[in-house]
C-alpha positions as CSV (number, residue, x, y, z in Angstrom):
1,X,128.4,72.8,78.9
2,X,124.6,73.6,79.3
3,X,125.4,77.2,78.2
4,X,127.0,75.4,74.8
5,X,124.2,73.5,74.8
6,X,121.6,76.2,74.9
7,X,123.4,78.6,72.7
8,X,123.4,76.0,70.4
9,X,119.8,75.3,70.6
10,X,118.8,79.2,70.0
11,X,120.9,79.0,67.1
12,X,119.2,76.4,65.2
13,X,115.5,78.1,66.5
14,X,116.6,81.3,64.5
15,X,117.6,79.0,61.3
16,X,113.9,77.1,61.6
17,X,112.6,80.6,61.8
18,X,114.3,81.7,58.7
19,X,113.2,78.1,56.7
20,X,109.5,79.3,57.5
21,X,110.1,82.5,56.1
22,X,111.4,81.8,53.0
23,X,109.2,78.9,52.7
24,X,105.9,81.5,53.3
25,X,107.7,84.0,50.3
26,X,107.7,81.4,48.2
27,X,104.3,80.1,48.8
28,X,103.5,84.0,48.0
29,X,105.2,84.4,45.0
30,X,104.2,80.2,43.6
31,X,100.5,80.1,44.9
């Protein structure tokens, strides 16, 4: 269960990661 739990937690860490990174390029590329 807490292994579930934390697997589940890195997953959506790596997906917030990715938002910022995509949100930066576009900043780049807009502004």
């Amino acid at each position: 269960m807490t292994f579930g739990k934390s697997d589940r937690l890195r997953e959506r860490n790596v997906y917030d990661d990715s938002v910022c990174i995509w949100l930066g390029f576009f900043h780049v590329l807009y502004f």
